[in-house]
N, C-alpha and C positions, 0 to 999 in steps of 0.2 A: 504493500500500500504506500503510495507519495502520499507526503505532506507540505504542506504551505512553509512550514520551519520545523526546524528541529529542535526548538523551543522558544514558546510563549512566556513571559513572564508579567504577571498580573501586580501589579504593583509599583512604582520606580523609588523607594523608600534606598534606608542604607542596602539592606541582607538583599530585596530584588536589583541594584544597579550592579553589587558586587557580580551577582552571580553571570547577570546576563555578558556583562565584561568579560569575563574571564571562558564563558562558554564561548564568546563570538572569538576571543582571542585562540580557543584550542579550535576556530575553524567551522563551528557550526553557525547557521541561520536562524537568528537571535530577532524577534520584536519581544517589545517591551509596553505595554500597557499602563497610561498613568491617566487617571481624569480629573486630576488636580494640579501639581506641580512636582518637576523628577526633584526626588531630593529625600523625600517624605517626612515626618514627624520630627526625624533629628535635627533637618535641615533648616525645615521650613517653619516648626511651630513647635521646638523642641529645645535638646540639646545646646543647639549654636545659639538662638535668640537670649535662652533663660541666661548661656554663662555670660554674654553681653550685656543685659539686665543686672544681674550678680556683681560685675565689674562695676557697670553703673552706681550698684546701690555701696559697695564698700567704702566708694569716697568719704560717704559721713564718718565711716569710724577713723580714715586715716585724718580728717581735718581735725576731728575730734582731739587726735592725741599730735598734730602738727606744733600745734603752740610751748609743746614741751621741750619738743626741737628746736624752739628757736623762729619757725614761723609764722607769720600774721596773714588769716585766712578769712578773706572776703568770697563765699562763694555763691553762688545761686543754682538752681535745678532747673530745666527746661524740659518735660515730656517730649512735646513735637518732635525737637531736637534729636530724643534719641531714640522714637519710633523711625521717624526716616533713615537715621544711620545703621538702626539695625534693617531694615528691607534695603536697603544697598546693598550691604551684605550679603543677606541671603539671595539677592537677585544675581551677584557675581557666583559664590557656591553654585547656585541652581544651575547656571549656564555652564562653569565646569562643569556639573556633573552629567549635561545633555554631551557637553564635548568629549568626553571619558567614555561615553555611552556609543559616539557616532564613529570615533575613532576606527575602531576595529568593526564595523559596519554593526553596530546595533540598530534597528530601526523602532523611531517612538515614533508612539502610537495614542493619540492626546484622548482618549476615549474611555467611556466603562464599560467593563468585560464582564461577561456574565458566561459561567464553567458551563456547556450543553452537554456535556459528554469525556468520554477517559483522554479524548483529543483533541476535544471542539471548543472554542473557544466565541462568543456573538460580542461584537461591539454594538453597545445602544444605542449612541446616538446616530455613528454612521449606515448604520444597517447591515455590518456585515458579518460573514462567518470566517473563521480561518478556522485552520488545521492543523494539528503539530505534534510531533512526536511526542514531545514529553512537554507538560506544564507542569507550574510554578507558582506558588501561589505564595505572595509577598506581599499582604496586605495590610500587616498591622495591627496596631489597638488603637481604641478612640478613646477619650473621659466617658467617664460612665456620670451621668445625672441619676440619680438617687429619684425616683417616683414619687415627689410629694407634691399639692396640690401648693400651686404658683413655682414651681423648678423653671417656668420659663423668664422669670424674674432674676436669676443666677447664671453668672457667667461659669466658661473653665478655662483650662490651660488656655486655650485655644485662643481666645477674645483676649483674654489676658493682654498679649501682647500690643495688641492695636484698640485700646480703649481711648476714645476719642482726648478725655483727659483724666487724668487721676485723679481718681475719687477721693471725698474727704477720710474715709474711712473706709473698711473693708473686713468681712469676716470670712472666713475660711476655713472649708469644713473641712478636714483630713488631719491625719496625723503622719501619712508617709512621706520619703522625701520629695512628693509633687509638692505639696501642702508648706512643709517648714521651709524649703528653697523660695516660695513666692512671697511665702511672708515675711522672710529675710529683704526681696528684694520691693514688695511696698514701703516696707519700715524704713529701710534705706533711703529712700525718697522722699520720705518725710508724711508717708499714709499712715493713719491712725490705723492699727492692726491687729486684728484677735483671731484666736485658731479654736475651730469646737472642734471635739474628737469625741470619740463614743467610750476611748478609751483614756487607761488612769498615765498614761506617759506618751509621749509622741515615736515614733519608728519604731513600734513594735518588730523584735525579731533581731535585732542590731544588738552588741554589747549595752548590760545596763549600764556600764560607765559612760559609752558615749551617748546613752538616752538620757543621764542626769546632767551630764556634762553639755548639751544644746540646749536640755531643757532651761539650764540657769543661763546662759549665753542669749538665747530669747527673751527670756525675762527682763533681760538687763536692758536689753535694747528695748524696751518698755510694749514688747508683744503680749497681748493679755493670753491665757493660757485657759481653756475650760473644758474640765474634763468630766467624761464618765454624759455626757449630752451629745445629743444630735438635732438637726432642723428639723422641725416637723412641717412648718409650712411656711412661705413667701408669700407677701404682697407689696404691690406697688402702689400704696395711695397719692403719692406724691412722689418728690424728686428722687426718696430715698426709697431703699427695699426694707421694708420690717418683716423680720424674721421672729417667730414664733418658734422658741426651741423644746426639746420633748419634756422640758419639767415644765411648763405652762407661761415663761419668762418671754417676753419682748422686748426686742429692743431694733430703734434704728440703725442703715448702716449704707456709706454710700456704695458701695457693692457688697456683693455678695456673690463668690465662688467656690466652685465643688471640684475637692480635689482626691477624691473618694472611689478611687483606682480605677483601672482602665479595662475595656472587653474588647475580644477580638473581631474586626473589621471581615465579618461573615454574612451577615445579612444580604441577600440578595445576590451573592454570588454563585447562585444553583450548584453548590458541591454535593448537595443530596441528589441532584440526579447523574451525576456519576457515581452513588453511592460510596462518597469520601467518607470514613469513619470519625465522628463527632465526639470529644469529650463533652462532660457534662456541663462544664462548664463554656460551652461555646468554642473550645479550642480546636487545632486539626487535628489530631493522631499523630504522630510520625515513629518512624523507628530511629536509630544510630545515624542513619545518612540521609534524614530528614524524605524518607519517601512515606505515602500514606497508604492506606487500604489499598487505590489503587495504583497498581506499579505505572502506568505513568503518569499522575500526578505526585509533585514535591509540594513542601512545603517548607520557609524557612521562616525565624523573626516571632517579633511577636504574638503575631496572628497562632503561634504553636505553642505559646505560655511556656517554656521553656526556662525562658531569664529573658526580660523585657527588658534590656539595655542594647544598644546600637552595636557595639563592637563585637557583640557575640551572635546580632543578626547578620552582619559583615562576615566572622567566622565561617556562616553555618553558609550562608550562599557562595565565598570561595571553595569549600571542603564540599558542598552539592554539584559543584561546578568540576573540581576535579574528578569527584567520585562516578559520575556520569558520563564525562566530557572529555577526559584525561586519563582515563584507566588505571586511577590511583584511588583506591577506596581511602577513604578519611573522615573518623567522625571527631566530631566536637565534645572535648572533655568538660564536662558544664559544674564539674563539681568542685572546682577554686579560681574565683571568679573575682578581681579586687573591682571594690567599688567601689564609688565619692558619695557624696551630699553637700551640694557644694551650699551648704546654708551658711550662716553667720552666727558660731561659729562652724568651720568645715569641717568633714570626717573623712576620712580614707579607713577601709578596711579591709582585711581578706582573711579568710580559713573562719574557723571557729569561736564562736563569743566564748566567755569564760561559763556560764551555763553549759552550753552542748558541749565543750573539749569534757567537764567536772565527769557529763554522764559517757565516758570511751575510757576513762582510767583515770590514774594517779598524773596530777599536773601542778606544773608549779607555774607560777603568775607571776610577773614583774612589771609594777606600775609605775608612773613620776607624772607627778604633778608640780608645774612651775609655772609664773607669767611669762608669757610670749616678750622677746627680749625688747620686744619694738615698743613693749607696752610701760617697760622698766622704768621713764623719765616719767611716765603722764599718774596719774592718780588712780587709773584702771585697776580691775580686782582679778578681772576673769583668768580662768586657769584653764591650760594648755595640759591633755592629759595622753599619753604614751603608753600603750600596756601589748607585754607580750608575752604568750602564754604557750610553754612546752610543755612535753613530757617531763616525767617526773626527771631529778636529777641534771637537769641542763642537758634532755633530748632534744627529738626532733620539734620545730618550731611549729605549731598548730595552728596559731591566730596573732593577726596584728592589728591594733584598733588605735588611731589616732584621731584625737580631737584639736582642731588647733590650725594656727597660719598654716599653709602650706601642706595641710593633710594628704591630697588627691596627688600631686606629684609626689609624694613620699612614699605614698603606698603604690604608686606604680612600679617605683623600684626595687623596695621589696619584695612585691611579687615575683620577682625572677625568682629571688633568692629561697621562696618560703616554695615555690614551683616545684626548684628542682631541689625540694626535702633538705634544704640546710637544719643544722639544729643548734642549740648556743651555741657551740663552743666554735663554728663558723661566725656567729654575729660576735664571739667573743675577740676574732683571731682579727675581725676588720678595725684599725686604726682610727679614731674618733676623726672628725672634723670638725674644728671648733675653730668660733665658737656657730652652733648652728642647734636646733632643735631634733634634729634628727641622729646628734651622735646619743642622745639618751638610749636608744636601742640598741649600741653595741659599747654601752658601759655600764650596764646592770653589772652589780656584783652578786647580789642576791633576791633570792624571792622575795618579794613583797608576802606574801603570805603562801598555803599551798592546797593541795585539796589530797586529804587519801581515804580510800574507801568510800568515797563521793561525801566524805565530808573536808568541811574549810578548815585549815588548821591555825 
């Protein structure tokens, strides 16, 4: 049987541009499907916008403690300003990533796809069918809105960016790192800012030091904090949205966003009549080398719940692309994976919290807690926290959790090291750099405390 290509790819997000790249690069006849803009979530309304926003909103703490140094700071804020310079931005990415794409002859395809079959692929608006050996499905997550009567009164990520101007105030439902990053960067700018959570701490799931450790870091920067409540309903009677939360409380707020985790970008893409195998949660199935139910549909990225961050959608659509395309099977190792948050203040982490290493054996823990050296001249309190947690006896290195300047670049590089199973006496054997916040990891002399028989000692 011909086909029209030898892969469709439904999507043009990070994990769809990689993959179709890298297919047309080993030679096969690659369209690529986008009915929004190539780039996707990271690009466009994600990733690159928030860390440019982030950027934006940290100036207040550096003017904050400027005066300690020595200088005198007149400064002012301008939205407009830096909505346009962030759509620059992305208007340049977006055009690299079409040129990345054309290069090795990927052909886009501006339309929405709709799955007809194990081959078939219908574009809606232009009317047509294609054909293709193997599809791809790169689609993504969206914000999920929470079903309460007025949720059309609530903005999410997505608005976020491009709100005509900043509001007087803002409340903000979540506790994940959507949620405490946005509220970082209204408060930055000078929006009045509160986070509801359902629960008693923000980033459930993360080391509790680095959950008490942002939680006072928040606080400080004067983000109200309300836990253990949820929205129950919105209205708009006027300029502002009143929010009615689940203990019977109202209150006004000039927006209101839901950052109350994200579901896979599946609706309407007929994968039930190629009978594609559905988690229950809306997700695709995949195995090891991201294929589904049916062998020839893929699936990579979010849209597979997997680990909803960009470079492991990137991963999975090079490793789909060789394993198919290149006669190299390869899957994606998903189980030590370093992450940011890049809130204020920022976390890096990777391997195991001190909870889950406590319940796989006998561990010892080394923590430091210090002010961030930048903060040393100014009157600042906030503490900068470093923990890392082996086997027992200065073994192998299980987890690394930093709270503090510079967190995200820090844990990117120990990721190599904790990768390829170093254990102390490797972080012991590397030479401090000082003075810097990061030789704290390789001049522990002793545990901070320990754990045995899954108790603390």
């Amino acid at each position: 049987m011909t086909f029209d290509y030898d892969l469709v790819v439904i999507g043009a997000g990070s994990g769809g541009v990689r993959a179709a790249r890298m297919a047309a690069t080993y030679g096969a006849k690659v369209a690529i499907v986008e009915e929004f803009r190539v780039g996707g979530t990271c690009v466009i309304r994600g990733c690159v916008p928030k860390k440019l926003y982030v950027y934006a909103s940290r100036f207040k703490d550096q003017f904050d403690i400027a005066e300690s140094f020595g200088w005198q700071v007149d400064a002012s804020f301008d939205w407009p300003t830096l909505v346009a310079a962030k759509e620059k931005e992305i208007s340049r990415l977006e055009h690299a990533y079409a040129s990345n794409l054309e290069k090795p002859g990927v052909e886009i395809i501006r339309d929405r796809a709709e799955v007809t079959g194990p081959n078939g692929v219908r574009l809606v608006r232009g009317g047509r069918d294609l054909t293709a050996r193997r599809l791809l499905i790169a689609t993504g997550a969206r914000p999920f809105i929470p079903e309460i009567p007025g949720a059309e009164f609530g903005i999410s990520s997505n608005e976020a960016f491009d709100l005509p101007a900043l509001p007087r105030s803002i409340l903000i439902e979540g506790g994940g790192y959507i949620a405490v990053e946005f509220a970082t960067i209204f408060a930055g700018l000078g929006v009045d800012t509160s986070i509801v959570y359902r629960g008693d701490c923000v980033l459930r799931g993360f080391d509790e030091d680095m959950r008490r450790g942002l939680e006072a870091g928040l606080t400080e920067r004067g983000i109200r904090l309300i836990y253990q409540t949820t929205i129950a309903s919105l209205a708009k009677p006027g300029d502002d949205v009143l929010a009615t939360f689940s203990d019977g409380v109202t209150a006004p707020f000039g927006a209101v966003m839901f950052a109350t985790g994200r579901r896979p970008n599946v609706d309407g893409l007929g994968l039930e009549t190629a009978g594609v195998k559905m988690g229950p949660d809306g997700t695709i199935v995949v195995d090891q080398y991201s294929q589904t139910s049916v062998s020839s549909i893929y699936a990579v990225g979010d849209v597979t719940g997997r680990a909803q961050l960009t470079p492991v959608a990137i991963r999975e659509g090079w490793y789909f692309a060789e394993t198919v395309f290149n006669d190299n099977p390869l899957a994606v190792d998903h189980s030590l994976i370093p992450t940011a948050v890049f809130s204020e203040p920022e976390i890096g982490t990777i391997g195991l919290t001190e909870t889950e290493a406590a319940t796989h054996g006998d561990i010892d823990v080394y923590v430091a807690r210090f002010r961030p050296m930048q903060n040393s001249l100014s009157d600042r309190t906030e503490r900068m926290v470093l923990k890392l947690i082996t086997e027992q006896d200065g073994g192998k290195v299980l987890g690394v959790h930093i709270l503090g300047p510079g967190a995200a670049e820090m844990i990117q590089l120990v990721a190599i090291a904790v990768g390829m199973g170093a254990d102390k006496a490797d972080f012991d054997r590397t030479i401090a750099l000082h003075p810097s916040a990061a030789e704290e990891l390789v001049t522990f002399k002793a545990p901070s405390y320990i754990y045995r028989n899954g108790h603390k000692v």
